[in-house]
Each structure stands twice: as C-alpha cells, then as structure tokens.
N, C-alpha and C positions, 0 to 999 in steps of 0.2 A: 504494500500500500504506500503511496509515492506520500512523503512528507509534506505535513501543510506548514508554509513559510506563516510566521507570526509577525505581524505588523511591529517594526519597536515604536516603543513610546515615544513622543514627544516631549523631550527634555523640559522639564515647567523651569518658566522662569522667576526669579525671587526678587523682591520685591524689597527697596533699598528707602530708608528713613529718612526725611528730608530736613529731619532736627539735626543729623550727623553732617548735615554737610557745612563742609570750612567756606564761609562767607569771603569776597574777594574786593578785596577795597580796590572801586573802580566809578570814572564819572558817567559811566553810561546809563543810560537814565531805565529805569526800568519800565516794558511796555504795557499798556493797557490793552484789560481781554473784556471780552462781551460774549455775554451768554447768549449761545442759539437755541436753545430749546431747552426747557424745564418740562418733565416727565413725573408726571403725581399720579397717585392711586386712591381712592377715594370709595364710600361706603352707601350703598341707596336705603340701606336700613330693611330691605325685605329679604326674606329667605330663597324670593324664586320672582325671574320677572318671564312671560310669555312672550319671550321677544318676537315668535313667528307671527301673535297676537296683532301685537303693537305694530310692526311693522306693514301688515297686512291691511291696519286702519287710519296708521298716521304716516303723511308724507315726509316727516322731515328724518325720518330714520331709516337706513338703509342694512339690508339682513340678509346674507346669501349661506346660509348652514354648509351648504356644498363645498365651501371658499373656505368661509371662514366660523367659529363659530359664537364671534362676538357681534352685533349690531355696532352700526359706526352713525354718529353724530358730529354735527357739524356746525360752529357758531365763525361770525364775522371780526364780531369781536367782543375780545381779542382773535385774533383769528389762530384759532386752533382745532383739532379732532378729536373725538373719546371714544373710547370702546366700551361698550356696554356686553356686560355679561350675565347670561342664566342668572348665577349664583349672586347677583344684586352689585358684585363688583365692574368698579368703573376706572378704566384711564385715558389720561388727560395729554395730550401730548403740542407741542408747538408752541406753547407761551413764552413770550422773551423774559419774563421776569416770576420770582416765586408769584408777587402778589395777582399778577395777570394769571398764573395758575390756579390759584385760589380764586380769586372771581370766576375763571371759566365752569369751573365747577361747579360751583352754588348756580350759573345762568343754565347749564344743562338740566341741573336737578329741577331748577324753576321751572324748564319748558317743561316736562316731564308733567310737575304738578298741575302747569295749566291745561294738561290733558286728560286730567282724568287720573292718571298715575299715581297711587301715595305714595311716595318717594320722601325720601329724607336726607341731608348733608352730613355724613360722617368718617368720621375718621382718616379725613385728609392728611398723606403723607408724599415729603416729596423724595421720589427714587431714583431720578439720576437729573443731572445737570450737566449738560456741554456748552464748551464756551471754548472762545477761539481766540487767538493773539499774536503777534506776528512782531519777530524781531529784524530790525531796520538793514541785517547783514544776512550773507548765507551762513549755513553753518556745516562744519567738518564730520556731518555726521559717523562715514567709516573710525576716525578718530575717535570718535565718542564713542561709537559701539566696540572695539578692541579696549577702551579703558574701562568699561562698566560691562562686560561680558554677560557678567551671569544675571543681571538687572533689566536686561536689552534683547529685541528682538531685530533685526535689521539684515531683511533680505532683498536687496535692491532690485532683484533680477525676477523678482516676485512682488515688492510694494514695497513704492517709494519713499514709503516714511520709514522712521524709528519710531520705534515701539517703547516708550518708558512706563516702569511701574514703580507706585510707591506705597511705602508701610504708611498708617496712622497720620493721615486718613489715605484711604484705599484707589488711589486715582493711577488715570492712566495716559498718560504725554503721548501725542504723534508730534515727532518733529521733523521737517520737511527741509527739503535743501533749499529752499525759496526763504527760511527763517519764519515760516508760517505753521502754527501752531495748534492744535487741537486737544481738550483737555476735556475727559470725560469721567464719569461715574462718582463724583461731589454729590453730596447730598444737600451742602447749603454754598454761598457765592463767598462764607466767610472761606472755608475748604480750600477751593479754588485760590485765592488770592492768598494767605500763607504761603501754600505748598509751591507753587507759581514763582514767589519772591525766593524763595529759600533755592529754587532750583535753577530760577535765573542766576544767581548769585554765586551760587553751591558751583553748578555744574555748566550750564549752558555758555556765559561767558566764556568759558577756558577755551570753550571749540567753535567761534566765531572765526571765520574766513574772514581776516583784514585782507588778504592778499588776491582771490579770487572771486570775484562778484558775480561770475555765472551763476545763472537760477536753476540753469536744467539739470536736471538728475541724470541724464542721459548722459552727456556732455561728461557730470564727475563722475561715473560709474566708468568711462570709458578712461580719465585722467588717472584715477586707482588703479587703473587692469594695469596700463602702461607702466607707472610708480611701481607698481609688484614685479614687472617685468624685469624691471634694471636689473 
C-alpha cells in the first residue's frame, strides 16, 4: 500500500511585545492612521428571529439561505451593513468610527421595531478595528523580515506585504514597500495608536529606505535577487 505523504505544518509565527521595544530618538515625526472599518457584534434580545419570514414580507432585508445563512441589512447612514442571524445575533460592519458603530446598531434595531419586530439593543461589543497609515519613505522590508524572523511573515513572491504580529494587545501590521500600512484586529482606537507609536519607534524607523525611493515591490524583489546574487 503506496504511503500517504503528510502535509507539514505551517510553522506558526510568535508574536513579539511592543513594550520590549528600545525607542529610537529621532525627529521624524510620527504618522497619523485612520480607521477603515469598525466591526461590532450586537444582541436582538430574542431567542429565534424567522428571517425566511421577514424577508419574505419586508423589503429592506435581503435572505438567500442557499448563499448564505445570515439576512443582510443595509443603512445610508452611517453607511454600513449587518448581518442578521437565526439565533437573534447581529453584525455591524463599515463604520469609520466606534460611535458610528454604535449608532448603526441601535438605527437597524429601530427599523426592525418599526416593523413589527420586538427586537431589542444588547450587548454591543466591538470585535475588530482596521485602520491604515502610511509612512512618508519606503521601507527595507527583506531587512526587516531576516531581523525579526520568527515575528514575521514575508513572502514577496506570494504577497507583497509583511506580515507583523504582536503580544498585549493582539494586533496585526501589513507593511508595504510603498511605506503604506495596514493595522488590524484592535478592539478599541486607544490599541491601535500605542502599539503603532511603540513600533514606529521600536522597529519601523530602523528599516526606512533613505537611499531608494522606489515604491514597486517588483522592482525590490528583483534589486534583492541580484544583492543575493553577488
């Protein structure tokens, strides 16, 4: 019986404290991020809603069980979408800000009331926060990834970001060779903005391309092969 090949694991990467890192006294000024989407989860207070029901009688909810098997709601504003579920949970997605999430919530829950629905506003929590920011250089990301190995994901040849994680609290850095940043799974905008300062500071600074201001990834991935080559 011919042997079956076993997949190996995918090495997990660990996940580096951003209190540990040595601050680097420098005048560059550190950049400002903004939140793209705030993602909450919220409670209707019943045990069971008939969404085939609902959606069968009121137009502004849309219900495909085949697809998917949450109903989808849709407000202007703020302009965001939620998903409604069987089991009376609800998510909130597209808000620029926590409190624009919180209001979206409670205006879904209203439409709901004003149909008929006895729906109720509970237990609003917010579950992940992305937010973007962008430093004024490119940055050496191959450098970055051979100094911080076991922290770091970065396969160019596969996606062009780096991949940063960190401990307390739990977040996660794309860092682009454009110096364009991506900063995911905060739970509040304080999260973000610590961890941000400490890693601009900490880490990011050290691998700042003063010398080549190319943005394309292509371009450094092709400048590295050749450097490896010498």
């Amino acid at each position: 019986m011919p042997k079956v090949k076993r997949k190996k694991k995918k090495e997990k990467k660990e996940r580096i404290d951003p209190q540990t890192f040595k601050q680097e006294r420098t005048d560059v000024k550190l950049p400002n991020f903004k939140l793209q989407n705030v993602v909450a989860t919220f409670n209707l207070g019943v045990d069971h809603l008939d969404l085939r029901a609902i959606a069968l009688e009121k137009a502004f909810i849309e219900y495909n069980p085949q697809k998917f098997a949450a109903a989808t709601l849709r407000i202007r504003s703020p302009r965001t979408t939620a998903l409604a579920f069987a089991s009376g949970n609800m998510v909130c997605t597209g808000a620029k800000t926590e409190l624009e999430s919180r209001l979206a919530g409670r205006k879904y829950v209203r439409i709901l009331q004003k149909n008929g629905i006895p729906v109720s506003f509970r237990n609003f929590k917010i579950q992940n926060i992305v937010a973007s920011s962008e430093v004024p250089h490119t940055l050496k990301l191959l450098e970055l990834s051979r100094a911080f190995g076991p922290y770091v994901s970065y396969e160019p040849d596969l996606f062009p970001g780096l991949v940063f994680r960190t401990t307390a609290p739990k977040l996660v850095f794309l860092l682009f060779r454009s110096g364009k940043i991506v900063i995911t799974g905060a739970k509040s905008r304080s999260e973000i903005a610590s961890t941000f300062k400490s890693l601009f500071y900490g880490i990011i600074i050290k691998f700042i391309d003063w010398e080549d201001t190319s943005q394309s990834s292509s371009d450094y991935r092709a400048k590295m092969r050749r450097n490896f080559n010498r």
